[in-house]
C-alpha positions, 0 to 999 in steps of 0.5 A: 402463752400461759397463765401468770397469777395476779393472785389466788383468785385471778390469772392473766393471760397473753394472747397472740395472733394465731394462737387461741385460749378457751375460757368459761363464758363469764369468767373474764374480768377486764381485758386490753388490747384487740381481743375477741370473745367468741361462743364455742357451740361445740364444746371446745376442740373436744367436738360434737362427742365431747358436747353429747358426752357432757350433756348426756351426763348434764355437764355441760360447761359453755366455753368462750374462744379467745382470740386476737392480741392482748392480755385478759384478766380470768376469774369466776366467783371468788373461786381459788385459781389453780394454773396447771402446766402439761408437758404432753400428759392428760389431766382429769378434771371436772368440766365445772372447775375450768376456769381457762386453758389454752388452744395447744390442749386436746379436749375430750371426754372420760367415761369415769365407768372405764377407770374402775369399772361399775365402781368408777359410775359409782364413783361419779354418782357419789361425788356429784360428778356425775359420769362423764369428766374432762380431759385435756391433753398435750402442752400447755397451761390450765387454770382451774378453780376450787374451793379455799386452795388447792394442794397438789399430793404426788402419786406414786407407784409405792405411795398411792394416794386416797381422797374423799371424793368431795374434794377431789379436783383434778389428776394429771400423769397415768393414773388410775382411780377406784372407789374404795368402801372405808367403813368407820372412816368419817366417824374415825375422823370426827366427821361422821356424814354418812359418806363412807367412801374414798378415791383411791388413785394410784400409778403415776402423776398427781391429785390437786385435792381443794380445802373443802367439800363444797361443790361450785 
């Protein structure tokens, strides 16, 4: 099924009988064909602990079941559309930069304190993310949403990968992040904020990193 991008703000699906996409309530533009849009109260396939995990965290990201047969074209707020296919992997994303996936992906919830400890909380606190973030996990497509693009930065066991954690969007493969303090960093770069943190994600897979730190 998938995803084909009609450009870099809009994605178009095909849905088959028997086979089911979940999408963000609001994001479909137009659609053709027999096509269903149902609430999903329970939080996609991730169940009632992935609901409670997000609401704990204040996360919560109301999805739509879409079913039936046709074609539905995905957008949301202008936003840059990023289609992410898994082959078996799990990709990390925030439950608020999910545009749309397909109904072959497990859903859950990752407690960013399991990936680094007291750092990863601080971590979740400090990007605005909060505690808790998606995960999706098995074959099949993603479309997720960011500001002004997307780049993709391999992560390599030689070659970890560091990010202000503004920016960051998404991580597939088996990684694993921490928060690290860089003193003087921001100001060394001409962007001295205040915020003198950074992600650092190292292992295996890949970061999806957006062109700005503007939260959606």
């Amino acid at each position: 099924m998938g995803f084909r991008e009609i450009n870099s703000k809009m994605v178009e699906a095909t849905v088959a009988p028997g086979q089911r996409l979940f999408s963000q309530r609001g994001a479909m533009l137009a659609y053709q064909g027999d096509v269903s849009f149902t609430p999903n109260m329970a939080g996609g396939q991730g169940g009632i602990m992935s609901m409670i995990g997000r609401r704990v965290a204040d996360e919560d990201a109301p999805l739509m079941t879409v079913e039936g047969s046709g074609t539905v074209l995905f957008g949301h707020g202008g936003h840059h559309i990023q289609v992410i296919n898994l082959s078996g992997d799990t990709l990390c994303v925030e439950a608020d930069r999910l545009l749309a996936f397909e109904g072959t992906l497990e859903q859950g919830t990752v407690f960013l304190g399991a990936q680094g400890g007291v750092m990863g909380m601080v971590r979740g606190q400090v990007s605005g993310q909060g505690l808790f973030t998606t995960s999706l996990k098995g074959h099949g497509a993603v479309a997720v949403m960011a500001h002004g693009g997307v780049f993709e930065i391999p992560i390599t066991p030689q070659r970890p990968v560091h990010v202000d954690p503004q920016a960051y969007v998404a991580h597939h493969g088996e990684v694993r992040n921490r928060l690290s303090t860089a003193l003087g960093w921001r100001d060394m770069v001409g962007r001295g904020s205040g915020e003198a943190f950074q992600l650092e994600l190292s292992g295996s897979g890949a970061v999806y990193v957006q062109a700005s730190e503007e939260k959606l």
